[in-house]
GUMI-18998 format. One line per field, with one value per residue: residue number from 1; residue in one letter; z, y, x of N, C-alpha, C, O in turn. Coordinates in Angstrom, 1 decimal, padded with zeros to 4 digits, always signed. Each point is the difference from the previous one (the first is absolute). Layout:
! GUMI-18998
num	c(NUM,...)
residuo	c(A,...)
nz	c(Z,...)
ny	c(Y,...)
nx	c(X,...)
caz	c(Z,...)
cay	c(Y,...)
cax	c(X,...)
cz	c(Z,...)
cy	c(Y,...)
cx	c(X,...)
oz	c(Z,...)
oy	c(Y,...)
ox	c(X,...)
***
This chain:
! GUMI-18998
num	c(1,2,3,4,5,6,7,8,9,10,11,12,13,14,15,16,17,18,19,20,21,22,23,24,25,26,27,28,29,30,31,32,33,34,35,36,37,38,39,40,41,42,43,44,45,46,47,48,49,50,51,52,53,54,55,56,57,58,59,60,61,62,63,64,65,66,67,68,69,70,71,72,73,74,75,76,77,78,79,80,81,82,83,84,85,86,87,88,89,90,91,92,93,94,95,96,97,98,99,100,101,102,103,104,105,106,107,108,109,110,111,112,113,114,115,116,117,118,119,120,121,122,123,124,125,126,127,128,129,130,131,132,133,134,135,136,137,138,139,140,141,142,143,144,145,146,147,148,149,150,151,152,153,154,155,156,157,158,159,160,161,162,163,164,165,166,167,168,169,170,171,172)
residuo	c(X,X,X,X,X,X,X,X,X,X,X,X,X,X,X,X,X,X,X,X,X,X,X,X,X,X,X,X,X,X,X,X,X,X,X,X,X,X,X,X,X,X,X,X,X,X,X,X,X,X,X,X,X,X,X,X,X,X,X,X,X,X,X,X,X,X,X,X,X,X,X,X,X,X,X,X,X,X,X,X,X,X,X,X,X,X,X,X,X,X,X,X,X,X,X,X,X,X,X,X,X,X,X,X,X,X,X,X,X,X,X,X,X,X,X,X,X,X,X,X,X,X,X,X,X,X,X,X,X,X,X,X,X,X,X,X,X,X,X,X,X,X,X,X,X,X,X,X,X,X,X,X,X,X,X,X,X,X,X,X,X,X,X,X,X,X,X,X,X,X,X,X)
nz	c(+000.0,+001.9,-000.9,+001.6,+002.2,+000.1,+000.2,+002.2,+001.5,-000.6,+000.2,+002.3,+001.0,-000.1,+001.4,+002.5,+001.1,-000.1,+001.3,+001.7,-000.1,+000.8,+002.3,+001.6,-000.4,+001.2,+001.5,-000.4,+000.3,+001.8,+001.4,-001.6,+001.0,+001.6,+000.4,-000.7,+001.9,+000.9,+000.1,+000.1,+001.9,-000.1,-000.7,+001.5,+001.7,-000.6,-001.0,+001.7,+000.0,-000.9,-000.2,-002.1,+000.4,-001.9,+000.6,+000.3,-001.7,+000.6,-002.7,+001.5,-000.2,-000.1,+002.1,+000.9,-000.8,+002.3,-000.2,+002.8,-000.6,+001.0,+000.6,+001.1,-001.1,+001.7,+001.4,-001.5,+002.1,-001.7,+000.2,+000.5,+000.4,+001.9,+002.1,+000.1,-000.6,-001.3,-000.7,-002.0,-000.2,-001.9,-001.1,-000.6,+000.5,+001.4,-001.5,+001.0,+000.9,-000.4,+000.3,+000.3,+000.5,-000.2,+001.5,-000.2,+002.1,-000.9,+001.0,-002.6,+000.3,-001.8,+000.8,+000.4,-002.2,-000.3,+000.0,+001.8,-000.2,+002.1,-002.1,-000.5,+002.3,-001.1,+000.3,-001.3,+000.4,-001.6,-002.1,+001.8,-001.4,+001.9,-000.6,+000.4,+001.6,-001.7,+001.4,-000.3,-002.5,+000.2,-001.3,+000.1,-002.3,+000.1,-000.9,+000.2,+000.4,-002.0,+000.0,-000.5,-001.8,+001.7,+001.9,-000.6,+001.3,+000.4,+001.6,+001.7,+001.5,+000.5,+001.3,+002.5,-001.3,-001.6,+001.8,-000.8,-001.1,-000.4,-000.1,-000.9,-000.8,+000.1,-001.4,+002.0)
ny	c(-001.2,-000.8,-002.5,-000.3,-000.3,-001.4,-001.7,-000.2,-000.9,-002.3,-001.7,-000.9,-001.8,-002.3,-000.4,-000.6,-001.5,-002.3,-001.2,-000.6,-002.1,-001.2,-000.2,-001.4,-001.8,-001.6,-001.0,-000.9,-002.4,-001.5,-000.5,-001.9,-002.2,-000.1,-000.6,-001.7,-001.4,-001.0,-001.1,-002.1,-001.3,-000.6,-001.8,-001.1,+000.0,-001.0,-002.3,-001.0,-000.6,-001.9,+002.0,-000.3,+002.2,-000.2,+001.4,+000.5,+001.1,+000.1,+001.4,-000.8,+001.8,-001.9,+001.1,+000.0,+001.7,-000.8,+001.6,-000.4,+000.4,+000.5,-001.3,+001.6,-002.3,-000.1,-000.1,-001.5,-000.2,+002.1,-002.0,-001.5,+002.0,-001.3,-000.5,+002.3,+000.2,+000.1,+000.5,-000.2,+000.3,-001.0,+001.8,-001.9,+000.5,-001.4,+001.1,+002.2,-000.1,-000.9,+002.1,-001.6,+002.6,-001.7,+000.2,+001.2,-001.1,+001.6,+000.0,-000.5,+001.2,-000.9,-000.6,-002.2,-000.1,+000.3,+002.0,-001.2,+002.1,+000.0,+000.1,-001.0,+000.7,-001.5,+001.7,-000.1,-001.2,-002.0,-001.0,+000.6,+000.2,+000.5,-002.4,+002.0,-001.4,-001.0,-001.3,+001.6,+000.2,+001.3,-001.7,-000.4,+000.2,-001.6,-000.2,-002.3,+000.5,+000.7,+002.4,-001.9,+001.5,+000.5,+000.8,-001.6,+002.0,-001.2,+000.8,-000.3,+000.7,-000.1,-000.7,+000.8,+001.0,+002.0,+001.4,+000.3,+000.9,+001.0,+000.8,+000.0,-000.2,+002.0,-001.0,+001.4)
nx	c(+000.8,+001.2,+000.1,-001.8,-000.4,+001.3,-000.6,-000.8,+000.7,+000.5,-001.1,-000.6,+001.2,+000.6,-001.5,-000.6,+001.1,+000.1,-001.4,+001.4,+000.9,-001.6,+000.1,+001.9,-000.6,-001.6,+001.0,+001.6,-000.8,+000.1,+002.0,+000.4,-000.4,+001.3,+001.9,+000.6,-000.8,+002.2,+002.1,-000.9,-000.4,+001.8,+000.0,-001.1,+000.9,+001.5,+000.1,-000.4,+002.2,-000.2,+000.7,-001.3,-000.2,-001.3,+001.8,+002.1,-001.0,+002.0,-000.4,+001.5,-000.5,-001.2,-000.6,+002.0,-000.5,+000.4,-000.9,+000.4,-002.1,+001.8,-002.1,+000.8,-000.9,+001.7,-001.2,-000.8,+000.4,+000.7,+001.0,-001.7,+001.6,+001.1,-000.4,+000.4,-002.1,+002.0,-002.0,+001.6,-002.3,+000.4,-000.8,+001.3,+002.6,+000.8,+000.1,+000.0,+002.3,-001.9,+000.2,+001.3,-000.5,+001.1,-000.9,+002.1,+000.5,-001.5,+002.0,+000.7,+001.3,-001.0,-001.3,+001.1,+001.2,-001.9,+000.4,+000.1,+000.2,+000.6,-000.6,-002.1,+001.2,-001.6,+000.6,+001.7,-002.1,-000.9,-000.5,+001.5,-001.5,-001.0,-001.3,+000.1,-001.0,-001.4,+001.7,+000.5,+000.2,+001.8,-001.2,+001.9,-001.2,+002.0,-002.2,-001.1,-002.5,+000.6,-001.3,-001.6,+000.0,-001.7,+001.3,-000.8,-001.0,+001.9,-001.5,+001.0,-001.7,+002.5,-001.8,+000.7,-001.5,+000.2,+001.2,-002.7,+001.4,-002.4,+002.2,-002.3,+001.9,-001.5,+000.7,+000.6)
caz	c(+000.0,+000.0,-001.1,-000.9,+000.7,-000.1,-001.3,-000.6,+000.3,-000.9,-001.2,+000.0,+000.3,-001.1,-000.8,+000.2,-000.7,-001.4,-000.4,+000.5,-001.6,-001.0,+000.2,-000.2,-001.3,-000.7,+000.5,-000.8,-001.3,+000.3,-000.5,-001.6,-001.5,+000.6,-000.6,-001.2,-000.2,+000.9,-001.0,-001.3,-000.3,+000.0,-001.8,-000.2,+000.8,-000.8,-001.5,+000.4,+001.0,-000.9,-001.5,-000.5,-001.2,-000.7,-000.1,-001.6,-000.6,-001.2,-000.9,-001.4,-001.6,-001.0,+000.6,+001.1,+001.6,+000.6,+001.0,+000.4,+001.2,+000.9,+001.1,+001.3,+000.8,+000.6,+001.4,-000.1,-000.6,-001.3,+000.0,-000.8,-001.9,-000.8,-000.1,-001.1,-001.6,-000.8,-001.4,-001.2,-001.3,-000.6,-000.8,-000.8,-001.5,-001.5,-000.6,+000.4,+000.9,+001.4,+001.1,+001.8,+000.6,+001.5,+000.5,+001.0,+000.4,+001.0,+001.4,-000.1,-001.4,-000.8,-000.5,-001.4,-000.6,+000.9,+001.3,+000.8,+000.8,+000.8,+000.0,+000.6,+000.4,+000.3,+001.0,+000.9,+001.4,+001.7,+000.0,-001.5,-000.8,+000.5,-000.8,+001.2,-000.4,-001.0,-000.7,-001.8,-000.2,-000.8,+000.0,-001.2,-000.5,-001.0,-001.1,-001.6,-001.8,-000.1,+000.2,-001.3,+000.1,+000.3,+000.1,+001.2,+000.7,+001.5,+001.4,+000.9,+001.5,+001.2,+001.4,+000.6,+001.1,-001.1,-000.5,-001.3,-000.5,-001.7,-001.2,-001.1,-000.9,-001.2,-000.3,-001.0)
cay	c(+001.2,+000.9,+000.2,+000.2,+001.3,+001.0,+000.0,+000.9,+001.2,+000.4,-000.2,+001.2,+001.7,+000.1,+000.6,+001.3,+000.8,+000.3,+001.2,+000.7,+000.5,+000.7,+001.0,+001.5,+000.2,+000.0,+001.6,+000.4,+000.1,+001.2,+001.6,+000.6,+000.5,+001.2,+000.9,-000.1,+000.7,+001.8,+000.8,+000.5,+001.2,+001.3,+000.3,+000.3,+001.0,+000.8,+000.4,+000.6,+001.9,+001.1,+000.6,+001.2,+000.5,+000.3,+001.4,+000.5,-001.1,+000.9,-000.7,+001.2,-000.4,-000.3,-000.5,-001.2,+000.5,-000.6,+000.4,-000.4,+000.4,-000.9,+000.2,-001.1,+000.6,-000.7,+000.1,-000.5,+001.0,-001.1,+000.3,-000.8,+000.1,-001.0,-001.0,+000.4,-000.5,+000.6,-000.8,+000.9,-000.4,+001.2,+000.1,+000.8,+001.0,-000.6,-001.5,+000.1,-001.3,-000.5,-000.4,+000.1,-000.1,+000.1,+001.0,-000.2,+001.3,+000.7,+001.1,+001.1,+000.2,-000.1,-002.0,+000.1,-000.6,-001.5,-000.1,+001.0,+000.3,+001.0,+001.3,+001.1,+000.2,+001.1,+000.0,-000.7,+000.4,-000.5,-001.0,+000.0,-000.8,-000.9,+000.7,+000.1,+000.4,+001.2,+000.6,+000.0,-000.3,+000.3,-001.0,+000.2,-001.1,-000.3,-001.3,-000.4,+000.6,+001.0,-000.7,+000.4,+000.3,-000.6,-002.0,-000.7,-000.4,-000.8,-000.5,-000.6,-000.1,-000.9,+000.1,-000.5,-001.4,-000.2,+000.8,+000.2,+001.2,-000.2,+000.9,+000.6,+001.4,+000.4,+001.3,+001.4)
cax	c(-000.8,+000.8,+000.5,-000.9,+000.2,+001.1,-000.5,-001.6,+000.3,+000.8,-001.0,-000.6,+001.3,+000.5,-001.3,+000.1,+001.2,-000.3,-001.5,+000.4,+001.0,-000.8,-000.8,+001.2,-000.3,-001.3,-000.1,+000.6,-000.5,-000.9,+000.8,+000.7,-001.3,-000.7,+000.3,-000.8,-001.2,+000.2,+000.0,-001.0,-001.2,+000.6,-000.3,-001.0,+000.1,+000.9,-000.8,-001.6,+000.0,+000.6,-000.6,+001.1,-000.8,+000.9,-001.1,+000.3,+000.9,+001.0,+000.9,+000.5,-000.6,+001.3,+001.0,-000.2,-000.1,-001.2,-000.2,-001.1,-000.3,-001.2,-000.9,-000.1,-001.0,-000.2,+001.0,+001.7,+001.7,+000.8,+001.4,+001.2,-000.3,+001.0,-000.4,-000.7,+000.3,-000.7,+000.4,-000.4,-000.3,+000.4,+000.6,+001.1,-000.2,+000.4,-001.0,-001.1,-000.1,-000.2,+001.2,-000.5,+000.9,+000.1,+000.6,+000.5,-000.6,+002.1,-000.4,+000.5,-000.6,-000.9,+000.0,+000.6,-001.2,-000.2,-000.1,-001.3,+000.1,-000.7,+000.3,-000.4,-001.1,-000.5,-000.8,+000.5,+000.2,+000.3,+001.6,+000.7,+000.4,-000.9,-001.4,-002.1,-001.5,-000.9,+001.0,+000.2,+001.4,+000.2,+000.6,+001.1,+000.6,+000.0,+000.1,+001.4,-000.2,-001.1,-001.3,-000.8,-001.6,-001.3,-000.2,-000.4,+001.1,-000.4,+000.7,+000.1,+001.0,-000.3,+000.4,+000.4,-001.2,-000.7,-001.4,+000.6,-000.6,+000.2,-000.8,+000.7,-000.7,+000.5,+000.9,-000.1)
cz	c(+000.0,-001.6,-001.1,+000.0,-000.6,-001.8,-001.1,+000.6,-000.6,-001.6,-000.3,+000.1,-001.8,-001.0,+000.0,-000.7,-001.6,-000.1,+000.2,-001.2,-001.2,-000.1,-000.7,-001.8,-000.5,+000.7,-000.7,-001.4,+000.3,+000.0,-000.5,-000.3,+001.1,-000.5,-001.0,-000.5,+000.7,-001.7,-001.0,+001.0,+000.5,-001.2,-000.8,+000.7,-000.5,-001.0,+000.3,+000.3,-001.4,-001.1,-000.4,-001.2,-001.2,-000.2,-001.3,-000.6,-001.1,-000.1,-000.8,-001.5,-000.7,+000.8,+000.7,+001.1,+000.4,+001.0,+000.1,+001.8,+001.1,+001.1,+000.9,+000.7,+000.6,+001.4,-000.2,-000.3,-000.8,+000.4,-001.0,-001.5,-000.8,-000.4,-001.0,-001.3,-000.9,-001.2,-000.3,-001.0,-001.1,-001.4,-000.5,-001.1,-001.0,+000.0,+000.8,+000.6,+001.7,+001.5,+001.1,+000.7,+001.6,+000.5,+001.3,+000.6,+000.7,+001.0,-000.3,-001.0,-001.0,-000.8,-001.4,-000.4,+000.9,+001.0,+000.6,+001.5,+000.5,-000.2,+001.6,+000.5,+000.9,+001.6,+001.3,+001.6,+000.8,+000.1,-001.3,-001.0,-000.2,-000.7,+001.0,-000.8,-000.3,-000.5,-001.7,+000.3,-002.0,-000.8,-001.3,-000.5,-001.1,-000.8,-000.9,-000.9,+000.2,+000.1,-001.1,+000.7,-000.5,-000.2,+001.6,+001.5,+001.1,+000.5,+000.5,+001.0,+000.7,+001.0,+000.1,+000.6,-001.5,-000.2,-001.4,-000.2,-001.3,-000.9,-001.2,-000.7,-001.7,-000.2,-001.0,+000.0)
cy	c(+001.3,+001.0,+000.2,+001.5,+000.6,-000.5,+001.0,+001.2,+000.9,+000.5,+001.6,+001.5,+000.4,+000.6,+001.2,+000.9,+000.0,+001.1,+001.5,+000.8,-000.3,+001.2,+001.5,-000.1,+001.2,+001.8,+000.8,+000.4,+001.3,+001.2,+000.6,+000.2,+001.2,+001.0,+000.1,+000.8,+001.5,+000.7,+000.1,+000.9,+001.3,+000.2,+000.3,+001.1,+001.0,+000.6,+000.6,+001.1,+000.3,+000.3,+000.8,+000.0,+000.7,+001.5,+000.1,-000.6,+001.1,-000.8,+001.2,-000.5,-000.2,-000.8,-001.1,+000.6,-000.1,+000.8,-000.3,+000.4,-001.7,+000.5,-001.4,+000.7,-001.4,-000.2,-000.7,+001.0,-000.8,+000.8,-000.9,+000.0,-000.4,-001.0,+000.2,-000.6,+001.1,-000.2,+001.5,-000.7,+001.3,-000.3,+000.6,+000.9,-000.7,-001.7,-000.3,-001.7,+000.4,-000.4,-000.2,-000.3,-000.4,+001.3,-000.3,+001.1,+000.3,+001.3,+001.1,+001.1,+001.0,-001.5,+000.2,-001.2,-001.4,+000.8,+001.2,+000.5,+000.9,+001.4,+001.0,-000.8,+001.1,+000.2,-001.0,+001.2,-000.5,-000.6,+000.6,-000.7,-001.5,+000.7,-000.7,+000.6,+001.4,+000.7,-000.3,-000.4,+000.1,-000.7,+000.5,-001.2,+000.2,-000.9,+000.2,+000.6,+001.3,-000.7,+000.9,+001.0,-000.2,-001.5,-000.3,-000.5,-000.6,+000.3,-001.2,-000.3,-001.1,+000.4,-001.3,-001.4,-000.7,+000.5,+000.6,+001.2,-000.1,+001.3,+000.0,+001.4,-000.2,+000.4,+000.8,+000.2)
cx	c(+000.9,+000.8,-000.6,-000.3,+001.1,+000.2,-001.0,+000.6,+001.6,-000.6,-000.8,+000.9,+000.3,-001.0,+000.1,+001.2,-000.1,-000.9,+000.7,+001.1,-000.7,-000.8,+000.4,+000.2,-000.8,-000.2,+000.9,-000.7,-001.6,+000.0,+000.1,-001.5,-000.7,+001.2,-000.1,-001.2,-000.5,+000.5,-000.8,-000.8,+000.8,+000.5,-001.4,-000.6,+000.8,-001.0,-000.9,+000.5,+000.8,-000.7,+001.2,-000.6,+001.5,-001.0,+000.2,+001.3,+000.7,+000.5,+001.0,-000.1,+001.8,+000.9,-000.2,-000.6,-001.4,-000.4,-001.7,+000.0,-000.7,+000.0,-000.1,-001.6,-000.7,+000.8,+001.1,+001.1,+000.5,+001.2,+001.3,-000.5,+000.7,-001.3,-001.9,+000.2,-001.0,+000.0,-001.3,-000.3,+000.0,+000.2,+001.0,-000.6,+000.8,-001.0,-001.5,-000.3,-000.1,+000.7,-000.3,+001.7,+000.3,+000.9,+000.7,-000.1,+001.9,-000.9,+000.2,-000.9,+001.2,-000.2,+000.7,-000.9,-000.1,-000.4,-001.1,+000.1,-000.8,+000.4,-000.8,-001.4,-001.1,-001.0,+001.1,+000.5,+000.1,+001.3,+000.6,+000.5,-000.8,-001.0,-000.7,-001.0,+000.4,+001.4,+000.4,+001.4,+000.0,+001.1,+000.4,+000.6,+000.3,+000.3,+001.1,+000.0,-000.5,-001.1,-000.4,-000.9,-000.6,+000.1,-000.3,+001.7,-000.9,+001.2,-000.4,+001.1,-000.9,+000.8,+001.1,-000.7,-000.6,-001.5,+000.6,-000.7,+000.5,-000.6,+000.4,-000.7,+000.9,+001.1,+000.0,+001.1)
oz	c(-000.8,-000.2,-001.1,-001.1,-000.4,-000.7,-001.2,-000.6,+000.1,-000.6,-000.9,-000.4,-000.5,-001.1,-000.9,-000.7,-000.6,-000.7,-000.7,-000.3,-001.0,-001.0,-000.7,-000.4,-000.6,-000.5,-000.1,-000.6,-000.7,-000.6,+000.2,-000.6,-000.4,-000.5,-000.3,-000.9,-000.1,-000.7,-000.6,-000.5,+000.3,-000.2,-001.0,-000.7,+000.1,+000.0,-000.9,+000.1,-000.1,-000.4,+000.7,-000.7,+000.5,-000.4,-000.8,+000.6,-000.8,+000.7,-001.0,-000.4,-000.2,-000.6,-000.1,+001.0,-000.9,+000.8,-001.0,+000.8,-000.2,+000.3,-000.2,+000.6,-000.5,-000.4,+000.7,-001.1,+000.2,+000.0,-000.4,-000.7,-001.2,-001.2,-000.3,-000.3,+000.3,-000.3,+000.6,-000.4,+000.6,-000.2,+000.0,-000.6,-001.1,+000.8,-000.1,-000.2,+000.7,+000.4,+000.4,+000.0,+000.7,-000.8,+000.8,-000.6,+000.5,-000.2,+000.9,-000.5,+000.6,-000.8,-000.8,+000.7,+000.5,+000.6,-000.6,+000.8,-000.9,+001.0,+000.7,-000.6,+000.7,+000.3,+001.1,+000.3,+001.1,+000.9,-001.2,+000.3,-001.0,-000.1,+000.1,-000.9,+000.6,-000.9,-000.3,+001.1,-000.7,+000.2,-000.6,+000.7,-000.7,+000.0,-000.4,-000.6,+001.0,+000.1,-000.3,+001.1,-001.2,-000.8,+000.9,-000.1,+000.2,-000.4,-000.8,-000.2,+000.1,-000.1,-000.9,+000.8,+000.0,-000.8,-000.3,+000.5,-000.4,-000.3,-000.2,+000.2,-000.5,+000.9,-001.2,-000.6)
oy	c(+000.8,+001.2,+000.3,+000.7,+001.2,+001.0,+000.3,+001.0,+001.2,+001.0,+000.8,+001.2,+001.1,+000.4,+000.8,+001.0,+001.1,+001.0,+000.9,+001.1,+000.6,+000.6,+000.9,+001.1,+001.0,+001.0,+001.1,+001.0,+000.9,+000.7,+001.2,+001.1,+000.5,+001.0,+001.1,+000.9,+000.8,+000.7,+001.1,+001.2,+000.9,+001.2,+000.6,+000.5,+001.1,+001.1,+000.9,+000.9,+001.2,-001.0,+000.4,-000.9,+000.4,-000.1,-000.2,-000.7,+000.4,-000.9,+000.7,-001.1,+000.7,-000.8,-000.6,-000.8,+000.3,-000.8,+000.0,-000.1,-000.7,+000.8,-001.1,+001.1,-000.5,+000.0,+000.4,+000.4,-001.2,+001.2,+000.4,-000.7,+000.3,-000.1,-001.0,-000.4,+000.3,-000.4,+000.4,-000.6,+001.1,-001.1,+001.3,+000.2,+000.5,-000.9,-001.1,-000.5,+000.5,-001.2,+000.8,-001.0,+000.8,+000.3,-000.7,+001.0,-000.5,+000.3,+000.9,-000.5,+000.8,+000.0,+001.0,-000.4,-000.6,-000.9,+000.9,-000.9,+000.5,+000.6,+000.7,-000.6,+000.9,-001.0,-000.2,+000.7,+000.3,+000.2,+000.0,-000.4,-000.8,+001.2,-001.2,+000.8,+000.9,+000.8,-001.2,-000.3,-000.5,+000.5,+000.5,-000.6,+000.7,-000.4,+000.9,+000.2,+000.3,-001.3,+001.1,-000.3,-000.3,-000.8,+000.9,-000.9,+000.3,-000.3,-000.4,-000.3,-000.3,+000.5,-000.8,-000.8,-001.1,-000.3,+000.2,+000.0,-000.4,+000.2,+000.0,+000.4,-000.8,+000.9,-000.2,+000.9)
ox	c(-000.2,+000.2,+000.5,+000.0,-000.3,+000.5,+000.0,-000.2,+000.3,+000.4,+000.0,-000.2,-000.2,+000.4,+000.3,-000.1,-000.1,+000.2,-000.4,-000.1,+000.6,-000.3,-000.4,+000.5,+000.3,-000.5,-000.6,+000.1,-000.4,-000.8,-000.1,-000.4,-001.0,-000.6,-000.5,-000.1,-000.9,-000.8,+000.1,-000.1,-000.8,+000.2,+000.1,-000.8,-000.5,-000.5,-000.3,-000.8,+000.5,-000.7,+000.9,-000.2,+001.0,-001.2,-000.9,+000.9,-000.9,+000.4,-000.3,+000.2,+001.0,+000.7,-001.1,+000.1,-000.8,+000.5,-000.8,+000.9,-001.1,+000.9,-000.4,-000.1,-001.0,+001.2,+001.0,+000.2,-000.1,+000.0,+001.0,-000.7,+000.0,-000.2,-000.7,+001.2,-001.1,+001.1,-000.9,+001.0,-000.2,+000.5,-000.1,-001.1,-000.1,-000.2,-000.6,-001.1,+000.8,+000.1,-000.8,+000.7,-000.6,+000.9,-000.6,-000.3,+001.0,-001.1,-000.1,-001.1,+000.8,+001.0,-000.2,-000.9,+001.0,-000.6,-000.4,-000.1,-000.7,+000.4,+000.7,-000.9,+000.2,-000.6,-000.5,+001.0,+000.3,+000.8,-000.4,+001.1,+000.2,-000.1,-000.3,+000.1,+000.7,-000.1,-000.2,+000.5,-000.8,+001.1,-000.9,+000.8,-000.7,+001.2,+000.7,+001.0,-000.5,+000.0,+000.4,-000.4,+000.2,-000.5,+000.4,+000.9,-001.2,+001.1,-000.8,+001.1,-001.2,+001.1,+000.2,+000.4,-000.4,-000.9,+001.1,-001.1,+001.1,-001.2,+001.2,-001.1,+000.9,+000.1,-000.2,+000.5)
***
């Protein structure tokens, strides 16, 4: 009886401890999928607080030069304008072909061809250099090609998270 006792009761220690280092697995694994899911909704929390509207859009006639106004009209501060994308669709003046440029963005201005930066912003009072609510930003770029007139230009910008704002107009 005695051995029997300490058989079941070794039997049973050994349970316990396995249940015990499986456990420490399985909590870990728990972990990951709760930070996980902490970061999608502070990403999705992000999206919901950002907008950004395109106000106006200049084209110099004949040349590569882009200038466009955007609007932060939503509570997200936009600060990382490295991590912005901007692409110009556009017509040339030689052979009236179709372009979509990506654009890199530099901190400086004036942008040489390939590139887009922050000439001027407007209404910035609360963070310098930082776009808050209801603040503008005066974006200077320039494409590969002259651009044709009266042909069709698109902006498109994306945020830091992939919010998209989209205009096009004419050119004059």
């Amino acid at each position: 009886m005695g051995l029997s006792v300490a058989i079941s009761g070794g039997i049973i220690m050994f349970g316990i401890i396995y249940l015990m280092f499986s456990l420490g697995g399985l909590t870990d694994k728990i972990m990951s999928v709760s930070d996980s899911s902490i970061q999608r909704t502070d990403l999705e929390n992000k999206l919901v607080k950002t907008s950004i509207i395109i106000n106006s859009i200049s084209a110099t006639p004949l040349t590569p030069n882009v200038s466009f106004v955007i609007e932060n009209n939503n509570i997200e501060k936009l600060w990382e304008f490295e991590k912005f994308n901007v692409f110009i669709t556009y017509t040339d003046t030689i052979g009236s072909a179709v372009h979509t440029d990506e654009l890199t963005y530099v901190n400086t201005c004036p942008a040489v061809t390939g590139q887009w930066c922050m000439s001027t912003f407007g209404n910035d009072v609360i963070d310098p250099k930082i776009l808050n609510y209801g603040e503008t930003v005066t974006i200077d770029s320039v494409v590969n090609n002259a651009i044709k007139l009266s042909t069709n230009l698109t902006v498109i910008i994306s945020t830091q998270n992939g919010v998209v704002a989209t205009k096009t107009i004419v050119t004059a």
